[in-house]
mmCIF file of the N, C-alpha and C atoms, coordinates in Angstrom:
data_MODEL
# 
_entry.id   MODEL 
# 
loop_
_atom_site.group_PDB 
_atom_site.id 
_atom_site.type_symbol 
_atom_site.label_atom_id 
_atom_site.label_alt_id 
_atom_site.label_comp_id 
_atom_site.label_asym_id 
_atom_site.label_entity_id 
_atom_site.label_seq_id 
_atom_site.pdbx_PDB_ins_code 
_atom_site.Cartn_x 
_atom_site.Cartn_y 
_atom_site.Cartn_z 
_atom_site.occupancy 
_atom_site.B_iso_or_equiv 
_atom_site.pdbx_formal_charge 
_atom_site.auth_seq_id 
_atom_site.auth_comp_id 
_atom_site.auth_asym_id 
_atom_site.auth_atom_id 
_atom_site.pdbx_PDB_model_num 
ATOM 1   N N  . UNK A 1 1  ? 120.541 79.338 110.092 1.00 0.00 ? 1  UNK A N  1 
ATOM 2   C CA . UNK A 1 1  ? 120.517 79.505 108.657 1.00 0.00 ? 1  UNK A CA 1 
ATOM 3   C C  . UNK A 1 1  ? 121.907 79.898 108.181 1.00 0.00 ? 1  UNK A C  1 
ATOM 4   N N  . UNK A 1 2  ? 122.218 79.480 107.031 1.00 0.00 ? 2  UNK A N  1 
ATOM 5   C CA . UNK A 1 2  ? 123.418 79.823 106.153 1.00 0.00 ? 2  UNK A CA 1 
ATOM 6   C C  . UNK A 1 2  ? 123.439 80.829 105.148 1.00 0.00 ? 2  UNK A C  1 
ATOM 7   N N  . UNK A 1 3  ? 124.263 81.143 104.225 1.00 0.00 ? 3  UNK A N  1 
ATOM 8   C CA . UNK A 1 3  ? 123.968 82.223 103.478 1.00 0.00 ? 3  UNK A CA 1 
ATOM 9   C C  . UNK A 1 3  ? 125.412 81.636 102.274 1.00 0.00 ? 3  UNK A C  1 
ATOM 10  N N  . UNK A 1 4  ? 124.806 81.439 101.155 1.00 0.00 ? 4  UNK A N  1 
ATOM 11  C CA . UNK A 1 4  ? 126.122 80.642 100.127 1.00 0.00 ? 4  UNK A CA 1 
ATOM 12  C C  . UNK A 1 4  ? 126.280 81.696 99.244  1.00 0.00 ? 4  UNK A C  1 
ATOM 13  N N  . UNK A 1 5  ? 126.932 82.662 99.557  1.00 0.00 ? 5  UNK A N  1 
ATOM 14  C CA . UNK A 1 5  ? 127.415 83.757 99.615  1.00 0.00 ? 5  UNK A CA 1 
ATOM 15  C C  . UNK A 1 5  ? 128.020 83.752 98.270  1.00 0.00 ? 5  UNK A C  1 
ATOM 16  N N  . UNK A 1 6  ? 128.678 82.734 97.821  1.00 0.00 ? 6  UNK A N  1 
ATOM 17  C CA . UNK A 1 6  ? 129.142 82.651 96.061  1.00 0.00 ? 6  UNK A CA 1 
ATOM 18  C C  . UNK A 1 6  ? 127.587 82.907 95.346  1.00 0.00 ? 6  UNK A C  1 
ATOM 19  N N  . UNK A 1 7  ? 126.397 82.116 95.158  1.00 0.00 ? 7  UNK A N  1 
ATOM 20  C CA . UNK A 1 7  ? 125.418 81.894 94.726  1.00 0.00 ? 7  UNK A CA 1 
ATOM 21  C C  . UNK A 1 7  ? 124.949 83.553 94.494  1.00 0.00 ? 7  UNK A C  1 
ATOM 22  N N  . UNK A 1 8  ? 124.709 83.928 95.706  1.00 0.00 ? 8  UNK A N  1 
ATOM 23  C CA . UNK A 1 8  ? 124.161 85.485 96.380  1.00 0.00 ? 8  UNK A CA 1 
ATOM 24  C C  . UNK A 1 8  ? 125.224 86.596 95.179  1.00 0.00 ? 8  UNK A C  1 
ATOM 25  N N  . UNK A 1 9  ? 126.224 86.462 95.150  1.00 0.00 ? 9  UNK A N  1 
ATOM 26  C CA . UNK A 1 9  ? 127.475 87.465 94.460  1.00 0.00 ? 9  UNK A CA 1 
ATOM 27  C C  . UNK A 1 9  ? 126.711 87.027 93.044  1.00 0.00 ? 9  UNK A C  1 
ATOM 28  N N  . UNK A 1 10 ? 126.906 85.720 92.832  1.00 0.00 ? 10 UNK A N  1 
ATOM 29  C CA . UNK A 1 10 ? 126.514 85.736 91.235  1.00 0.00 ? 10 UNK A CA 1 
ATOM 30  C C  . UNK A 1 10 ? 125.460 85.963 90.965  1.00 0.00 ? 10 UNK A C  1 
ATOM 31  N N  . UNK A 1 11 ? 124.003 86.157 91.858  1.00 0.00 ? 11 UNK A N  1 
ATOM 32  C CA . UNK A 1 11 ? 122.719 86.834 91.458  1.00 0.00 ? 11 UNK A CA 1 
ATOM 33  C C  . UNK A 1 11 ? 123.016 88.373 91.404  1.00 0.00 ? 11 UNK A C  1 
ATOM 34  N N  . UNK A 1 12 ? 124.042 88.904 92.340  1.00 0.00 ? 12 UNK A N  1 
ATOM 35  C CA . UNK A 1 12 ? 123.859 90.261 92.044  1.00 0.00 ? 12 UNK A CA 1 
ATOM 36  C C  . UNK A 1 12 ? 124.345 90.685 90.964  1.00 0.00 ? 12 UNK A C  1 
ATOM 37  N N  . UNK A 1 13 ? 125.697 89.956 90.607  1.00 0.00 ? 13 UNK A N  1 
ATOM 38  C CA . UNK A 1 13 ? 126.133 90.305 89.377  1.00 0.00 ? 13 UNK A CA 1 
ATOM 39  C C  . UNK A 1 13 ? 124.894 90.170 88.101  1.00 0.00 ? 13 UNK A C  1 
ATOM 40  N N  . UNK A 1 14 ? 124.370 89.211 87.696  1.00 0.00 ? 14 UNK A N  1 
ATOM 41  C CA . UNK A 1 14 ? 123.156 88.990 86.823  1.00 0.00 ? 14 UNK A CA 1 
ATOM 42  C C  . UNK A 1 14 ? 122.514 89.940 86.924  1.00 0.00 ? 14 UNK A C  1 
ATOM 43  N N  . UNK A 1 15 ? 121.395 89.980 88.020  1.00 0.00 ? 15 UNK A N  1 
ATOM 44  C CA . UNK A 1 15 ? 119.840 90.839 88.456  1.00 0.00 ? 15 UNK A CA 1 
ATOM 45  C C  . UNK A 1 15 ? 120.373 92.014 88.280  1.00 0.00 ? 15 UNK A C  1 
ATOM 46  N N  . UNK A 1 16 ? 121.237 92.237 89.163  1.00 0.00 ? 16 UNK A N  1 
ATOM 47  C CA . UNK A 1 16 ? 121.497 93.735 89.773  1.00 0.00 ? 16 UNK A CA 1 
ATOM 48  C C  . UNK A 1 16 ? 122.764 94.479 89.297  1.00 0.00 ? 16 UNK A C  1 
ATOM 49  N N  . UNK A 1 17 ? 123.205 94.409 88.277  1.00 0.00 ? 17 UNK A N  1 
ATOM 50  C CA . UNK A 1 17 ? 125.082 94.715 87.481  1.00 0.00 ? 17 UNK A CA 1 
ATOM 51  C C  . UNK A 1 17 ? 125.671 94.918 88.262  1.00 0.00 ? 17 UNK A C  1 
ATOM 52  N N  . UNK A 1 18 ? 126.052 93.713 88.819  1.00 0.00 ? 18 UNK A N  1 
ATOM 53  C CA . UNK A 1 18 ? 127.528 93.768 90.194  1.00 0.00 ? 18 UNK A CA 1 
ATOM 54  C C  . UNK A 1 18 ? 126.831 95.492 91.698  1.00 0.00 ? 18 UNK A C  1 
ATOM 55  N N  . UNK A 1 19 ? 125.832 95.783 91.646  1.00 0.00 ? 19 UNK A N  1 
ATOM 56  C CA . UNK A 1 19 ? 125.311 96.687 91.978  1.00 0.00 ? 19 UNK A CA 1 
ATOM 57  C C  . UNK A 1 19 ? 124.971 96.215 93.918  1.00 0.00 ? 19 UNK A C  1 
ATOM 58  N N  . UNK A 1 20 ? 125.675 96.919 94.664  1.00 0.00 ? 20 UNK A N  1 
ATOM 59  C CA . UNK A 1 20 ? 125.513 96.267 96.203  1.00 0.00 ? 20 UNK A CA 1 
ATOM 60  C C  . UNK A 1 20 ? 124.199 97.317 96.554  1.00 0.00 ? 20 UNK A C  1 
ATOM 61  N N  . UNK A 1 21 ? 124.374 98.742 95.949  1.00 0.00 ? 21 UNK A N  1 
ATOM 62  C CA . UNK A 1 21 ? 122.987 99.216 96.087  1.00 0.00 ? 21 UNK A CA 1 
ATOM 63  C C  . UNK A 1 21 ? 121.706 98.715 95.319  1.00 0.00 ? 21 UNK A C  1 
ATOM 64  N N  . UNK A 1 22 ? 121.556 98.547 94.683  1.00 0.00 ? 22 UNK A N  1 
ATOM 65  C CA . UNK A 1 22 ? 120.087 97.902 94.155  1.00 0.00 ? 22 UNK A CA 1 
ATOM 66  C C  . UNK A 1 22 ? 119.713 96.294 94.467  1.00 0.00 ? 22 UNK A C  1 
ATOM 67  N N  . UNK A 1 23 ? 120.970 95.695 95.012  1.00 0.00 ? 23 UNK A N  1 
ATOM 68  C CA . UNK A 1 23 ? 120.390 94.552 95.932  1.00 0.00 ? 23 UNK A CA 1 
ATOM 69  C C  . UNK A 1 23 ? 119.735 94.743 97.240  1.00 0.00 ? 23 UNK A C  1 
ATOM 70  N N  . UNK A 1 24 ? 120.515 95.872 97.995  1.00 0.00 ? 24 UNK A N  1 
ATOM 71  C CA . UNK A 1 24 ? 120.092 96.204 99.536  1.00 0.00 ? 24 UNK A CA 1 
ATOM 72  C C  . UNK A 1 24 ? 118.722 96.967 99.351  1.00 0.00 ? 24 UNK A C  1 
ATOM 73  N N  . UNK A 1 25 ? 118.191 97.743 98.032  1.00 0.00 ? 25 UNK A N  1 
ATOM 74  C CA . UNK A 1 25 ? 117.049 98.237 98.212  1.00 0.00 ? 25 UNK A CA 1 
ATOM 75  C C  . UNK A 1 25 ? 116.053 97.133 97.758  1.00 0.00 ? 25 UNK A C  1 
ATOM 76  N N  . UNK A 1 26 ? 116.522 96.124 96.718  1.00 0.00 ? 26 UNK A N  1 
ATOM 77  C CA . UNK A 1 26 ? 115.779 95.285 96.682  1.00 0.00 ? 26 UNK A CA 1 
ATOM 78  C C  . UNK A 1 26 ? 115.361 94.131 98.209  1.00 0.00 ? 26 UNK A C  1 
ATOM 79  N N  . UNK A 1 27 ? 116.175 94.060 98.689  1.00 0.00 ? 27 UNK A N  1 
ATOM 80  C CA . UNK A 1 27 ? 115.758 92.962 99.584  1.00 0.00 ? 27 UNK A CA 1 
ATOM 81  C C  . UNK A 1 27 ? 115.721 94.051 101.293 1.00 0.00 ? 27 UNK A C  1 
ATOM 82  N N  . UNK A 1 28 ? 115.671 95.003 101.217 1.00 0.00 ? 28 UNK A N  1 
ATOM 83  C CA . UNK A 1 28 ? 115.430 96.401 101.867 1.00 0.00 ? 28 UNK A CA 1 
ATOM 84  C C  . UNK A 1 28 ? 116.439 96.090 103.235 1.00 0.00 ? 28 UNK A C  1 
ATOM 85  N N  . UNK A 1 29 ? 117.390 95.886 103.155 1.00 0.00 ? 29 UNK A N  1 
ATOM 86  C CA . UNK A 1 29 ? 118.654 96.567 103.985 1.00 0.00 ? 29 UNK A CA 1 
ATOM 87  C C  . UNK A 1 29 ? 119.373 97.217 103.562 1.00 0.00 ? 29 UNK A C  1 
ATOM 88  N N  . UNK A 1 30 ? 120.490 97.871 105.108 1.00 0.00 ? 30 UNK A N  1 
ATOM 89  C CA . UNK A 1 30 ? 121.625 99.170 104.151 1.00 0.00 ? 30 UNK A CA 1 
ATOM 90  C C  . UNK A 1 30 ? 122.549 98.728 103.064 1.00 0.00 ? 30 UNK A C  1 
ATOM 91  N N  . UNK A 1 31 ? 122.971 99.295 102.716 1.00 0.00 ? 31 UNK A N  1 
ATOM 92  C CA . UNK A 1 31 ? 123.869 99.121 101.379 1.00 0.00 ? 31 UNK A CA 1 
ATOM 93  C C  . UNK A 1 31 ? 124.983 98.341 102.135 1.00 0.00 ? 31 UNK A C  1 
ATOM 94  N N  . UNK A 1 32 ? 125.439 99.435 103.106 1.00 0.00 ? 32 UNK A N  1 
ATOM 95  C CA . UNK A 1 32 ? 126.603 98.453 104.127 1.00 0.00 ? 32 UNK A CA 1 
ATOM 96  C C  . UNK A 1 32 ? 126.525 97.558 104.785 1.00 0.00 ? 32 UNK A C  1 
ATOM 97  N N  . UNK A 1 33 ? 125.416 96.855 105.042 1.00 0.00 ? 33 UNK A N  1 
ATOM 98  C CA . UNK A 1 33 ? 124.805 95.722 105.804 1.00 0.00 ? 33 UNK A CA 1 
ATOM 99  C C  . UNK A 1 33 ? 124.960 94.628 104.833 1.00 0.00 ? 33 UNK A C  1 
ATOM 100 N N  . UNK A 1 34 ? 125.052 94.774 103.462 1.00 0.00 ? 34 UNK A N  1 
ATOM 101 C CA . UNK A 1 34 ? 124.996 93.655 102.195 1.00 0.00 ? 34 UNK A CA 1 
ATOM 102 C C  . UNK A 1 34 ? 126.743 93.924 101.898 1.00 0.00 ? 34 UNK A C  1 
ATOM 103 N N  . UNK A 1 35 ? 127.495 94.645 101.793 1.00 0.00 ? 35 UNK A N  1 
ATOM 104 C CA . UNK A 1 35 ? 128.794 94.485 101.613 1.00 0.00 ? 35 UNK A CA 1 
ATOM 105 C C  . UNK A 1 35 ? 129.552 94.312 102.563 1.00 0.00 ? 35 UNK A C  1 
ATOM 106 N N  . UNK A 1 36 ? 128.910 94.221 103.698 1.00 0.00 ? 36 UNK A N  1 
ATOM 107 C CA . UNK A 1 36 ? 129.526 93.549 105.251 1.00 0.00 ? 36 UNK A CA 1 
ATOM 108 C C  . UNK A 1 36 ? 129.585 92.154 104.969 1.00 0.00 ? 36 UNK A C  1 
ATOM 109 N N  . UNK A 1 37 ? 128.354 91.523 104.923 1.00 0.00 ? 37 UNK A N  1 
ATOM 110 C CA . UNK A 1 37 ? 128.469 90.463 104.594 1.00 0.00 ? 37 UNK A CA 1 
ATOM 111 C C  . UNK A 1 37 ? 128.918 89.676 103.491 1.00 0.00 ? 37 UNK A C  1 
ATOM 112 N N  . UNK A 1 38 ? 128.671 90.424 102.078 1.00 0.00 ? 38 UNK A N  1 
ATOM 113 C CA . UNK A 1 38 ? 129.747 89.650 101.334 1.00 0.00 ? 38 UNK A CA 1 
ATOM 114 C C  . UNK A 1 38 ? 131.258 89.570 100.843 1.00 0.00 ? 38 UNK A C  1 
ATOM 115 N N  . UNK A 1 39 ? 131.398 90.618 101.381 1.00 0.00 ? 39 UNK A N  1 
ATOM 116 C CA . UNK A 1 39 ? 132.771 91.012 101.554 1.00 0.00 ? 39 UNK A CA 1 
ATOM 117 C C  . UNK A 1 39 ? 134.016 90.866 102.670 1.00 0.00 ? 39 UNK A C  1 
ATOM 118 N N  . UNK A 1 40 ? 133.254 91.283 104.197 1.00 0.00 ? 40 UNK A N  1 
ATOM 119 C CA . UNK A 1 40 ? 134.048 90.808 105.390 1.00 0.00 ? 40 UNK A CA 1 
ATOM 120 C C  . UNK A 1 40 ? 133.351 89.762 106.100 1.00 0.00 ? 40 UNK A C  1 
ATOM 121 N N  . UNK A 1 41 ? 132.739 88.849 105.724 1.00 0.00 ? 41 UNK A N  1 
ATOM 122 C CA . UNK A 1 41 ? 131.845 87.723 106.000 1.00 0.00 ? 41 UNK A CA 1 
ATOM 123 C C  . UNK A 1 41 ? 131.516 88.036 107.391 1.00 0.00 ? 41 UNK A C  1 
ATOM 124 N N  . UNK A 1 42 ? 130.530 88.867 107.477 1.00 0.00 ? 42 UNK A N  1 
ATOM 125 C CA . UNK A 1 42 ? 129.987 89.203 108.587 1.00 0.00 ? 42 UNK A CA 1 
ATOM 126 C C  . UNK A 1 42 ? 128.540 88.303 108.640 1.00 0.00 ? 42 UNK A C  1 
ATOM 127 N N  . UNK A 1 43 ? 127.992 87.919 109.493 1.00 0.00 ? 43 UNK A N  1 
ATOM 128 C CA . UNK A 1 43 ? 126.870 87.161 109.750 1.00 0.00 ? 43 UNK A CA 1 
ATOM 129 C C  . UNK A 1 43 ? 125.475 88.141 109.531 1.00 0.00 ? 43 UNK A C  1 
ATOM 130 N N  . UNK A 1 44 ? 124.758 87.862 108.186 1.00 0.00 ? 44 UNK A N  1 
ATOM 131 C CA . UNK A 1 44 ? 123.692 88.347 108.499 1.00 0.00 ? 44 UNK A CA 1 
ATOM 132 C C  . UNK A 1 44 ? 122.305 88.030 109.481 1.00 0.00 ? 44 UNK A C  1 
ATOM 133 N N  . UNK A 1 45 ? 121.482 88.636 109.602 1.00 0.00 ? 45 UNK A N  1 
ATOM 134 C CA . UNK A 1 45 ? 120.782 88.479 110.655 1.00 0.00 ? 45 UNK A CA 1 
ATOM 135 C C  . UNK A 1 45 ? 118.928 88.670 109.609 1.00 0.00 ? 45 UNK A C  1 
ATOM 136 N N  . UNK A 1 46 ? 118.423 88.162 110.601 1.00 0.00 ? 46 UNK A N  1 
ATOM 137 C CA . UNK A 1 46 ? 117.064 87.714 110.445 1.00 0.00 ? 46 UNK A CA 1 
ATOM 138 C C  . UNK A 1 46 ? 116.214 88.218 108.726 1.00 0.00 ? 46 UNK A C  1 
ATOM 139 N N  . UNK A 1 47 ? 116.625 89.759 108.922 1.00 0.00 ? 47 UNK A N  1 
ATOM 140 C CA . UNK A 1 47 ? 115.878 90.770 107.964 1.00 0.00 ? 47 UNK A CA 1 
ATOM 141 C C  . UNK A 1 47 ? 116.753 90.516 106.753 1.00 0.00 ? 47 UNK A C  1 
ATOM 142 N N  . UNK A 1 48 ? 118.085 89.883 106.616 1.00 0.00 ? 48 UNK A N  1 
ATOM 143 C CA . UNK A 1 48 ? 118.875 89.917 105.963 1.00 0.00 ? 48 UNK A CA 1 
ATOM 144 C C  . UNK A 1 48 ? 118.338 88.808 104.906 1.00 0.00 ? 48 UNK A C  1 
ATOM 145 N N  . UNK A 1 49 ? 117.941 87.616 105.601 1.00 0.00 ? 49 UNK A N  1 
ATOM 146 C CA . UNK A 1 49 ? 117.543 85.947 104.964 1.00 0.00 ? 49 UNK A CA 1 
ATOM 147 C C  . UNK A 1 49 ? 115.870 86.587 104.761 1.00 0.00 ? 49 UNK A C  1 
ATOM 148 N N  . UNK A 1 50 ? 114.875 87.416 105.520 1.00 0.00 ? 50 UNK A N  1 
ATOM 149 C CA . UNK A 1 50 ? 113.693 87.632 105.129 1.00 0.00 ? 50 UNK A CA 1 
ATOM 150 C C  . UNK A 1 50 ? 113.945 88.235 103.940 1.00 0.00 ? 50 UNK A C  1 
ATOM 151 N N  . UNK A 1 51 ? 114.755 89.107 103.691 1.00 0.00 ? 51 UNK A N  1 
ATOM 152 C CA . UNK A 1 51 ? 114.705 90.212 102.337 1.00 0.00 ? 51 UNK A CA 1 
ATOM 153 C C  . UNK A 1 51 ? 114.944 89.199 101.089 1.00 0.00 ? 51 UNK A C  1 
ATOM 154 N N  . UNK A 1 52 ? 115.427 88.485 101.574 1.00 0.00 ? 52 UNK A N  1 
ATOM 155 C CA . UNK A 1 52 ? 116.258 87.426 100.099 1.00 0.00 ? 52 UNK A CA 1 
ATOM 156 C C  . UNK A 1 52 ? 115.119 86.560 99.765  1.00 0.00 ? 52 UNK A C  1 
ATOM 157 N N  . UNK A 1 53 ? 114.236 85.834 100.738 1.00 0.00 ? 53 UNK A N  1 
ATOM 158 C CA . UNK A 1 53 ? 112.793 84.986 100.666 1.00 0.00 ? 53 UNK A CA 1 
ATOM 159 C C  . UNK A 1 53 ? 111.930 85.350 99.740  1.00 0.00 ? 53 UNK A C  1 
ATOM 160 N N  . UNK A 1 54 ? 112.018 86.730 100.700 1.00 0.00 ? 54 UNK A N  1 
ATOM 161 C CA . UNK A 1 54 ? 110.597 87.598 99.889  1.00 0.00 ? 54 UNK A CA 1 
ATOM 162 C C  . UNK A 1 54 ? 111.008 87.874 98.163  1.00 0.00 ? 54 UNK A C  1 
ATOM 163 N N  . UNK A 1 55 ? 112.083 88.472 98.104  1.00 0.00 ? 55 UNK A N  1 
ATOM 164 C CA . UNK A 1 55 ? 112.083 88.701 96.580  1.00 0.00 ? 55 UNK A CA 1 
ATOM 165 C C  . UNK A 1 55 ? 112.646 87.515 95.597  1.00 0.00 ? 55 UNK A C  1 
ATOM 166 N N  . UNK A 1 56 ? 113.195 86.631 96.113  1.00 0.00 ? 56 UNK A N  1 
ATOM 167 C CA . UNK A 1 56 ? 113.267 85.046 95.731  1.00 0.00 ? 56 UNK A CA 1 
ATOM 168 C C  . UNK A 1 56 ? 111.698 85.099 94.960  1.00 0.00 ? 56 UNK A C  1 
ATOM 169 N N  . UNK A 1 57 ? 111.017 84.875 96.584  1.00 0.00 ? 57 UNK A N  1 
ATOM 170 C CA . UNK A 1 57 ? 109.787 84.341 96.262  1.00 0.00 ? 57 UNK A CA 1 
ATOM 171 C C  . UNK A 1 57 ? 109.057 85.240 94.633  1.00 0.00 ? 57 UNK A C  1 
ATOM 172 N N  . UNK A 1 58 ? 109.120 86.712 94.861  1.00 0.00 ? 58 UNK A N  1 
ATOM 173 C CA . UNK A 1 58 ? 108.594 87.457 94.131  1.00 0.00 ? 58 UNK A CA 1 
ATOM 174 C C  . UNK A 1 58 ? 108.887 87.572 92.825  1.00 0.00 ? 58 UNK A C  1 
ATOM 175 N N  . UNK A 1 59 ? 109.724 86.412 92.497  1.00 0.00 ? 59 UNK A N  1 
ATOM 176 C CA . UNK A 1 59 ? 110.968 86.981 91.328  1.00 0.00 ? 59 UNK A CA 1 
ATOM 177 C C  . UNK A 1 59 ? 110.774 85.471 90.804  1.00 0.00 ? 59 UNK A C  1 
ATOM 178 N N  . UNK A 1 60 ? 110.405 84.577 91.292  1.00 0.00 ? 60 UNK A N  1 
ATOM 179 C CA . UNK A 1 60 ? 109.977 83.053 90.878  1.00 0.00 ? 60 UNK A CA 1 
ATOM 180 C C  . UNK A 1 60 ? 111.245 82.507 91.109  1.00 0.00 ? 60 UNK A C  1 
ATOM 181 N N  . UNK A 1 61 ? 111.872 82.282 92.244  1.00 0.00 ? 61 UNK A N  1 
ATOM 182 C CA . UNK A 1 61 ? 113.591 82.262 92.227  1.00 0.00 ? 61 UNK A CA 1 
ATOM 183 C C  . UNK A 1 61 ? 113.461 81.410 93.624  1.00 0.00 ? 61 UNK A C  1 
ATOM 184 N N  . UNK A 1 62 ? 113.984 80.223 93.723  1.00 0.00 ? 62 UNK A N  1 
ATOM 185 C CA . UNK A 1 62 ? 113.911 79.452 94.279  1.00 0.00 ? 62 UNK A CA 1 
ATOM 186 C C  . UNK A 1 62 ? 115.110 79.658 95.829  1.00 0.00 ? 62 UNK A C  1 
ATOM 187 N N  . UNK A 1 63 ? 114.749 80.559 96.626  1.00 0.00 ? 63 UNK A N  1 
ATOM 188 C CA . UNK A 1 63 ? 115.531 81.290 97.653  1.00 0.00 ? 63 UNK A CA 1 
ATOM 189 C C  . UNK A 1 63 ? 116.636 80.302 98.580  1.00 0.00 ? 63 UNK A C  1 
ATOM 190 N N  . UNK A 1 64 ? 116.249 78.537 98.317  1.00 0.00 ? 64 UNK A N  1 
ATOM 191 C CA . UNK A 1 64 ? 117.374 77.574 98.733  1.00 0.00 ? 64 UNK A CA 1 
ATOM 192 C C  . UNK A 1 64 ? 118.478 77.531 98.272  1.00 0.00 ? 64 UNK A C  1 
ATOM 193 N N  . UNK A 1 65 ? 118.216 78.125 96.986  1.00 0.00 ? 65 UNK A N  1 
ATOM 194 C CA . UNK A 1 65 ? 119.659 78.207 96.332  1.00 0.00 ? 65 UNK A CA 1 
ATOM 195 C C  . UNK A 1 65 ? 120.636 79.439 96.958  1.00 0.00 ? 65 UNK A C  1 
ATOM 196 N N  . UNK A 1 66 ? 120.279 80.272 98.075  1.00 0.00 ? 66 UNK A N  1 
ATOM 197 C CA . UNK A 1 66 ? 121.329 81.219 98.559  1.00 0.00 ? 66 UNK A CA 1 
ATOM 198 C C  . UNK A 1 66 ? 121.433 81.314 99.924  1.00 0.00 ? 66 UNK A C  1 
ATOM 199 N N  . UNK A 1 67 ? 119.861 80.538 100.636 1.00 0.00 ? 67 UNK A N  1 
ATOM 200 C CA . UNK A 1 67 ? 119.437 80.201 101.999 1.00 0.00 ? 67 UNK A CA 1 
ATOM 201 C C  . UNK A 1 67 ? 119.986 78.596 102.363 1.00 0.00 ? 67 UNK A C  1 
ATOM 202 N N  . UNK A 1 68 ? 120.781 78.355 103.047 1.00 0.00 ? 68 UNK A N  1 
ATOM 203 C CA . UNK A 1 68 ? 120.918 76.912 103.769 1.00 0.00 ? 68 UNK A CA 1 
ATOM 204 C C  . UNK A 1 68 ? 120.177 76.823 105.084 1.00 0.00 ? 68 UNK A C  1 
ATOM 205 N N  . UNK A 1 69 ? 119.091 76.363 104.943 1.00 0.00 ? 69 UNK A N  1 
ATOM 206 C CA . UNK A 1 69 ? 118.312 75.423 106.449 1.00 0.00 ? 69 UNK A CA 1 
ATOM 207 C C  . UNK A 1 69 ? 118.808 74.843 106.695 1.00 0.00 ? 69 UNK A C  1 
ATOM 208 N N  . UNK A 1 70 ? 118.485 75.044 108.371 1.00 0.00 ? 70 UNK A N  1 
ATOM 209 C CA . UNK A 1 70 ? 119.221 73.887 109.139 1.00 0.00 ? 70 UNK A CA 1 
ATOM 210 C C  . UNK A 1 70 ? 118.380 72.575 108.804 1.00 0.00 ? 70 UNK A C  1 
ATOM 211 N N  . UNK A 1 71 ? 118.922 71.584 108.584 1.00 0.00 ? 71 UNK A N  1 
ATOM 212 C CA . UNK A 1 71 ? 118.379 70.272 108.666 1.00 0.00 ? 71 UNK A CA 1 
ATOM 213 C C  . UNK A 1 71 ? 117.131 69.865 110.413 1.00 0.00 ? 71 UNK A C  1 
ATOM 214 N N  . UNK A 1 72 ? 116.275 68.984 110.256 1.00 0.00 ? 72 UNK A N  1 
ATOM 215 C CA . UNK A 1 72 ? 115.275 68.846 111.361 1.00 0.00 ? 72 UNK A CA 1 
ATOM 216 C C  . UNK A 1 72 ? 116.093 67.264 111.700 1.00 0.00 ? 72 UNK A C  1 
ATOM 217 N N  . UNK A 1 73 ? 115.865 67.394 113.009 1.00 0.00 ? 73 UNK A N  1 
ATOM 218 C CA . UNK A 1 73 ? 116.643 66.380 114.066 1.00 0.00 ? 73 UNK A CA 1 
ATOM 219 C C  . UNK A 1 73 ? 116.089 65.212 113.464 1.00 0.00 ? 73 UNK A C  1 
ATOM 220 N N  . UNK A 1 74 ? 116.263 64.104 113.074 1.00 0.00 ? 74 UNK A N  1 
ATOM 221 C CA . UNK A 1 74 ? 115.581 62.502 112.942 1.00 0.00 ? 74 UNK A CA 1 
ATOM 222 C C  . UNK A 1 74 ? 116.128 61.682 113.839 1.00 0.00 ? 74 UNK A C  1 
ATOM 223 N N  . UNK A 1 75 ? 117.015 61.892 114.384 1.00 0.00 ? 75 UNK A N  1 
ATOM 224 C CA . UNK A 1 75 ? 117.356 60.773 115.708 1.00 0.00 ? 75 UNK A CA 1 
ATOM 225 C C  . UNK A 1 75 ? 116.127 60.812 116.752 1.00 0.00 ? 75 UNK A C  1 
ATOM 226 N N  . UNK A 1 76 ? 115.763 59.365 116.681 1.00 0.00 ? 76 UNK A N  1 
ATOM 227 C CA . UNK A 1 76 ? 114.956 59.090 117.801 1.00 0.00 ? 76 UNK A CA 1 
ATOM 228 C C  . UNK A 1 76 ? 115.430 58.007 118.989 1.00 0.00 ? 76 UNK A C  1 
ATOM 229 N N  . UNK A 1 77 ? 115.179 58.179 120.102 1.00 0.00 ? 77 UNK A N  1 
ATOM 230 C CA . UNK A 1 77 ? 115.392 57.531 121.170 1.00 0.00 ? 77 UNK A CA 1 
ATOM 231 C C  . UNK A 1 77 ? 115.351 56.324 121.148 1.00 0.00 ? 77 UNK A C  1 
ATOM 232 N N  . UNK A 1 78 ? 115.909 54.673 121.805 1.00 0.00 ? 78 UNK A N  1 
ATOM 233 C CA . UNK A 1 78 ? 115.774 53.490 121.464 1.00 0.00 ? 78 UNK A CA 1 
ATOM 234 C C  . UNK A 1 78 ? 114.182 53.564 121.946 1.00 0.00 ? 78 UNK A C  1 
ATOM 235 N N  . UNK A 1 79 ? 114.017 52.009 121.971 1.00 0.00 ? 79 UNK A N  1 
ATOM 236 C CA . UNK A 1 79 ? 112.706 51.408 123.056 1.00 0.00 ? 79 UNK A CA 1 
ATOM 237 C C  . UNK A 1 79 ? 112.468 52.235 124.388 1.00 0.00 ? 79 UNK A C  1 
ATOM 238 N N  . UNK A 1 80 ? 111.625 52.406 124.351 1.00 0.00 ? 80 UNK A N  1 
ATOM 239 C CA . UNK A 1 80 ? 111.260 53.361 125.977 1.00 0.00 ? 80 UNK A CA 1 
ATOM 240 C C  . UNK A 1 80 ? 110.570 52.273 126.796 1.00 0.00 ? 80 UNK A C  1 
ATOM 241 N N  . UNK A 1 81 ? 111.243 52.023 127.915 1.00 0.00 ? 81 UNK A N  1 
ATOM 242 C CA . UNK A 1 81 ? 110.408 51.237 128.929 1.00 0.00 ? 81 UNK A CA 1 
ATOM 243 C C  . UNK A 1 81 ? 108.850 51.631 129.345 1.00 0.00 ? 81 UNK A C  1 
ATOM 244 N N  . UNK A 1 82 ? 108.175 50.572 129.769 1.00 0.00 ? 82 UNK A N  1 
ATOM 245 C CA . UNK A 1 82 ? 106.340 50.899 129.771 1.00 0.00 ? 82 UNK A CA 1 
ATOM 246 C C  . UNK A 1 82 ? 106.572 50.368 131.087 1.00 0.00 ? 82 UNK A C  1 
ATOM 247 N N  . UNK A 1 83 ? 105.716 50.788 132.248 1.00 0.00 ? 83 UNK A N  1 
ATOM 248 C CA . UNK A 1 83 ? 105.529 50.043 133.114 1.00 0.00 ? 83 UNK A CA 1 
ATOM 249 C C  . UNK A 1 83 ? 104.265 49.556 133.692 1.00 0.00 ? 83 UNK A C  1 
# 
């Protein structure tokens, strides 16, 4: 997963008045765990992309716009021999 970290800055600025604490309690990590990452582009981790889902979801806020999925494989193999 990705994290479009411009998108993420400009919701906090909106939702939250430029506020790194009332994002981290909203999406319930530390305060320093959310200015790690948008600040020294540190890699967030699992609870980081769950916290953003959940209140996406809760908030009617479409959570792709700050989450990048990985794309699902479509390459398939040629003809497979039968014998």
């Amino acid at each position: 997963m990705g994290l479009n970290k411009y998108a993420l800055q400009t919701l906090m600025n909106e939702r939250f008045n430029s506020s790194y604490t009332r994002l981290s309690k909203a999406i319930g990590v530390d305060v320093a765990h959310v200015y790690r990452v948008l600040v020294n582009n540190n890699t967030p981790g699992i609870k980081f992309f769950n916290g953003i889902m959940k209140w996406c979801t809760d908030n009617q806020l479409d959570y792709r716009e700050y989450i990048f999925l990985p794309k699902p494989l479509t390459t398939v193999n040629s003809k497979m021999k039968t014998q």
